[in-house]
Structure formats: structure tokens, C-alpha cells
C-alpha positions in Angstrom: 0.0 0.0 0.0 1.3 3.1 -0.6 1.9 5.4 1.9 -0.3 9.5 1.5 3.0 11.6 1.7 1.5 15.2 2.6 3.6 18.6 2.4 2.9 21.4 5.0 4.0 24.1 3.0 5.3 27.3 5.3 4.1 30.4 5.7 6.3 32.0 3.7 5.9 29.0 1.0 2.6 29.7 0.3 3.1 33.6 0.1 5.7 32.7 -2.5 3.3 29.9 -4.1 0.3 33.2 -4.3 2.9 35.5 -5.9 3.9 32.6 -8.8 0.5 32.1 -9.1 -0.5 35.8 -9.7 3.0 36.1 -11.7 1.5 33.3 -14.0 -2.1 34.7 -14.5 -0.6 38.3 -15.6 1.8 36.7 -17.8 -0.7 35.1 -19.8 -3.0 37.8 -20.1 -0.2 40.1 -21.4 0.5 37.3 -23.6 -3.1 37.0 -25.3 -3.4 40.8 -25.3 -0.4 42.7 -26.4 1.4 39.0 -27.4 4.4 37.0 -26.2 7.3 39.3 -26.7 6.0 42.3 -25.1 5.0 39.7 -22.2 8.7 38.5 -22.0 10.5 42.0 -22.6 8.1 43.5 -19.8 9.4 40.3 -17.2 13.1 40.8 -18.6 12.5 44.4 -17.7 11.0 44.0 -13.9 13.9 41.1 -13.3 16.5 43.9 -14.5 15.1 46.4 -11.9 14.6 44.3 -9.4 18.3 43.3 -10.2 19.6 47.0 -10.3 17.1 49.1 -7.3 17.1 52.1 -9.6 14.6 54.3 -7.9 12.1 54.8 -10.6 10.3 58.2 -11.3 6.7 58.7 -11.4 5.5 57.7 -14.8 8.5 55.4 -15.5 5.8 52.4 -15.9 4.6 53.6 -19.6 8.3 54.2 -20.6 9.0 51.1 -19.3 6.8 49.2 -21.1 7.0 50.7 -24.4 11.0 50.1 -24.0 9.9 46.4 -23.9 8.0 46.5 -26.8 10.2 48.4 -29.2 13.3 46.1 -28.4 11.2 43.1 -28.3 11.0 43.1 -31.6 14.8 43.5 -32.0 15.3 39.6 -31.2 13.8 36.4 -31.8 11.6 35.2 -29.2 13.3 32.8 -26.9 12.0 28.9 -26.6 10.4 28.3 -23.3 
């Protein structure tokens, strides 16, 4: 017989299991609506500030995301 193996995720598990989950759900709707390269370039773009702590200034969000889409479409899109 096998054995029911159950995992107690932590508190700080699950927190991190909601924020992939959210992470997923907007990826895929800026997927369908403004399509797969914006989608990527956008995450790329998040990661890098994450990455860097530049203080961003209000308003940055726009340019941010239109500087994803216009070198998006510099490179192929990458295999996932």
C-alpha cells in the first residue's frame, strides 16, 4: 500500500506559491493581449530592476513598457 506523503508548506511557501501564481495569471494575459514578446521583454525588464534598485520616477511604468515592446521586436523570441 502506498503510503499518503502530505507537504505542509510554510508560511512563507505559500506567500511565494500566491505570488507565482499571480505572476502566471498576468503573464498570460499580457501574452493573449499585447502578445508574447511584449510579455517577455516586460518580465526581462521587472527582473532587471529588481536586479539593479534604480529608484524609478513617477511615470517610469509607460516608458518602461514601451522600452519592452520596441526592443522586443529587436530579437527572436526565446523557446520556453
Amino acid at each position: 500500500m502506498a503510503q499518503d506523503i502530505q507537504y505542509s508548506m510554510s508560511n512563507e511557501d505559500q506567500r511565494k506559491d500566491e505570488y507565482f501564481q499571480r505572476l502566471a495569471v498576468i503573464s498570460e494575459e499580457m501574452v493573449k493581449e499585447l502578445g508574447r514578446d511584449f510579455a517577455m521583454g516586460a518580465l526581462v525588464l521587472a527582473a532587471r530592476y529588481i536586479a539593479e534598485r534604480n529608484a524609478t520616477p513617477p511615470g517610469a511604468g509607460a516608458a518602461m513598457a514601451a522600452q519592452a515592446h520596441a526592443h522586443a521586436s529587436d530579437r527572436p523570441a526565446a523557446a520556453l
